[in-house]
C-alpha positions as CSV (number, residue, x, y, z in Angstrom):
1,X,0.0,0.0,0.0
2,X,1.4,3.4,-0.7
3,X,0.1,5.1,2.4
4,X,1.7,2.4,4.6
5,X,5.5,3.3,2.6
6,X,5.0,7.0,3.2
7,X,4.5,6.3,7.0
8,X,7.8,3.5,6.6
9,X,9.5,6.2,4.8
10,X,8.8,9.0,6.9
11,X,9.7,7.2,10.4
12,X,13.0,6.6,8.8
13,X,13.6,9.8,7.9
14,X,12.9,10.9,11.5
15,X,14.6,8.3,12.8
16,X,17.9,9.2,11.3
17,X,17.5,12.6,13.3
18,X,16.7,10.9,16.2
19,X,19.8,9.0,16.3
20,X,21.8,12.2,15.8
21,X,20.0,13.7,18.9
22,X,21.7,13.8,22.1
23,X,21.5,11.0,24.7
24,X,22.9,11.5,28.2
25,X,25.0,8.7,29.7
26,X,26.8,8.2,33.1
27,X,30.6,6.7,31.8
28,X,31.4,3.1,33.3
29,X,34.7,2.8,33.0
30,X,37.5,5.1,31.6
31,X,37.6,5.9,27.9
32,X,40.0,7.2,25.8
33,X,40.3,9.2,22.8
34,X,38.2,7.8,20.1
35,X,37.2,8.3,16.9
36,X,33.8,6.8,15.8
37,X,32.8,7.4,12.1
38,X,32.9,11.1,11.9
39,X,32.3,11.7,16.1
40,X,35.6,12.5,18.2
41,X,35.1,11.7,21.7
42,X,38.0,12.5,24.4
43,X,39.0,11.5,27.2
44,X,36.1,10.2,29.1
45,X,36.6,9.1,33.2
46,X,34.3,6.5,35.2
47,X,31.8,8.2,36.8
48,X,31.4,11.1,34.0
49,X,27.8,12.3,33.1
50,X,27.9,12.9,29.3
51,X,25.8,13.9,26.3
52,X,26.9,11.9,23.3
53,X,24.4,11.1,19.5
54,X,22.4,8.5,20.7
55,X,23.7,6.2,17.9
56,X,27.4,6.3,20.0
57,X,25.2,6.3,23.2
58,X,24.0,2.8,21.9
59,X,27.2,1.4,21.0
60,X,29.0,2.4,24.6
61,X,25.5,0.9,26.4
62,X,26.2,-2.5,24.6
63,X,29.7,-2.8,25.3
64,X,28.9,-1.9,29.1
65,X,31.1,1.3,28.8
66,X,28.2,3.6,29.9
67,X,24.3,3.4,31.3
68,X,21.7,5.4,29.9
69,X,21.1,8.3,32.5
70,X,17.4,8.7,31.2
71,X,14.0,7.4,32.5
72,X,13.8,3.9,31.5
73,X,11.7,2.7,28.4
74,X,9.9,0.3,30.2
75,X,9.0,3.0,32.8
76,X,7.7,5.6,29.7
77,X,5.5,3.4,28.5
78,X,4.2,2.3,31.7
79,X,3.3,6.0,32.4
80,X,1.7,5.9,29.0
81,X,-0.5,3.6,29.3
82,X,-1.7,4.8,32.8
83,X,-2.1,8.5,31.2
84,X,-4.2,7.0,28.2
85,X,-6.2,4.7,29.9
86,X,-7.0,7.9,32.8
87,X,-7.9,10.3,29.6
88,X,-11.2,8.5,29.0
89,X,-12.4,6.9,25.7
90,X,-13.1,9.6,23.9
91,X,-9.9,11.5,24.7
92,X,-6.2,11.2,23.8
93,X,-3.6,11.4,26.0
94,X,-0.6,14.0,24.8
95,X,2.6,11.5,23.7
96,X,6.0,12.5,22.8
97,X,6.5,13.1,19.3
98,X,9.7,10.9,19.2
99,X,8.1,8.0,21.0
100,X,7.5,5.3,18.0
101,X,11.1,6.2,17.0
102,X,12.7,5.4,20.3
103,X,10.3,2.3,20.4
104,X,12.3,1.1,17.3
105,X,15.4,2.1,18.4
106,X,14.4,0.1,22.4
107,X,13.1,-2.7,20.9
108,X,16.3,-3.1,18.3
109,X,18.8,-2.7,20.9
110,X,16.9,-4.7,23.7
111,X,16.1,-7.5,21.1
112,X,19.9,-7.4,20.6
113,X,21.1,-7.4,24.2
114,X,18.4,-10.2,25.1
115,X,20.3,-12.3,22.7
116,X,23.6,-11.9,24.8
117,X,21.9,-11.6,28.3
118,X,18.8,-13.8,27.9
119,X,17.9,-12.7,31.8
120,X,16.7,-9.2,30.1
121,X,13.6,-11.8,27.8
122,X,11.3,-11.0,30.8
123,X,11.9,-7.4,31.1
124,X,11.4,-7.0,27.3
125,X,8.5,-9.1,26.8
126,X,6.6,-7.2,29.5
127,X,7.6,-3.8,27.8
128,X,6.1,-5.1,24.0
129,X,3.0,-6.1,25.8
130,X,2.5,-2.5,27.4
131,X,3.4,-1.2,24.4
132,X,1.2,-3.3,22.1
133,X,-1.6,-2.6,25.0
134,X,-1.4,1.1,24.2
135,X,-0.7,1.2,20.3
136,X,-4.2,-0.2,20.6
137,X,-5.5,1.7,22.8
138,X,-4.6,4.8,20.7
139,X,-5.8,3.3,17.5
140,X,-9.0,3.0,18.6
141,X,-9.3,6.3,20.1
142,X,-8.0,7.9,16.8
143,X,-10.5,6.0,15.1
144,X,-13.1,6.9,17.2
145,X,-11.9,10.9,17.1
146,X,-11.6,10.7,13.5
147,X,-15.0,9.9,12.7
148,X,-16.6,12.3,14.0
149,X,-17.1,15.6,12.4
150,X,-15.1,18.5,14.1
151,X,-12.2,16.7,16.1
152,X,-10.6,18.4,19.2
153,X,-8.8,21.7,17.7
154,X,-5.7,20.4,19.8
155,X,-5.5,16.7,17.8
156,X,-2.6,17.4,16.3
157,X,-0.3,18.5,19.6
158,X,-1.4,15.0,21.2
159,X,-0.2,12.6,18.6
160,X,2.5,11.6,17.4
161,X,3.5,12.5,13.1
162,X,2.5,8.8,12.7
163,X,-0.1,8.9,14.4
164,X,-1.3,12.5,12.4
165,X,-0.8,11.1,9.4
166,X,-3.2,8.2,10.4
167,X,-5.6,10.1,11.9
168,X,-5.5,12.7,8.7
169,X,-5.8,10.0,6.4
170,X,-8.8,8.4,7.9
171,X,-10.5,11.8,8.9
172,X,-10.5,12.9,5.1
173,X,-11.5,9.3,3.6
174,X,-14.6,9.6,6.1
175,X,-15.3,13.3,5.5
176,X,-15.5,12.7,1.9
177,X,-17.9,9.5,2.6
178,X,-19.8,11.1,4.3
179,X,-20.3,14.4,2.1
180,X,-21.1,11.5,-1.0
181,X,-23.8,9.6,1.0
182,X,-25.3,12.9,2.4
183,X,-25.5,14.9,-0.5
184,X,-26.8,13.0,-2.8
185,X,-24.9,13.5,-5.7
């Protein structure tokens, strides 16, 4: 289907900019100068608190060289959940706009570090069920909003671009439905 590319394309896109943004990380052990691809990092001491592109954030998590020094994934979605399923059926809770991108980017890495530390299956499996517990959650509720005729003025500042686009699509294929069955011609 096209519209399913554009959305592929488009997360990509985004993604690539996510991974550029800045991810803070506590140093585990010394480092010293290094070059990665294009990034130059110096000397780095244990106990550092750092802001580094999240791509080079990854690869220092993964070696054990650094922790993540923000609020856990599986704690994020967590909240999520509880602030969706708290906003009521017929309202949508606000998300962060870069939340679907650092789901791919959690569940990569996770799936990844699960393979070399299966202790860390549980942990992960409980986080894909929350988060497939509130991708439907939202999906219903942008169905439901985009249905009917004037939606919320503030629609677009709760969901995410992928979720817009959704929402957009389906709001438009229903408004023109519903102006061919209703007027007649």
């Amino acid at each position: 289907m096209a519209g399913s590319d554009s959305v592929l394309q488009s997360i990509k896109h985004r993604e690539f900019a996510y991974l550029l943004s800045g991810a803070r990380l506590k140093i585990l052990q010394n480092i010293s100068k290094q070059d990665i691809g294009s990034i130059h990092l110096e000397n780095m001491n244990q106990g550092d608190i750092v802001e580094l592109p999240r791509w080079v954030a990854e690869i220092l998590t993964g070696l054990g060289m650094a922790e993540s020094q923000e609020e856990s994934f599986a704690s994020e979605v967590f909240k999520a959940v509880n602030r969706e399923q708290m906003a009521g059926e017929n309202q949508i809770a606000g998300l962060r706009s870069d939340f679907y991108l650092k789901t791919r980017r959690y569940l990569a890495f996770s799936s990844g570090m699960a393979n070399l530390k299966p202790s860390m299956s549980g942990d992960l499996e409980r986080t894909k069920t929350l988060l497939y517990d509130l991708v439907a959650l939202r999906l219903r509720k942008i169905l439901l909003i985009s249905s009917a005729r004037f939606p919320p003025n503030d629609i677009r500042d709760k969901l995410t671009p992928e979720e817009y686009e959704i929402f957009d699509t389906i709001y438009n294929l229903l408004q023109s439905w519903r102006r061919a069955v209703t007027e007649g011609s």
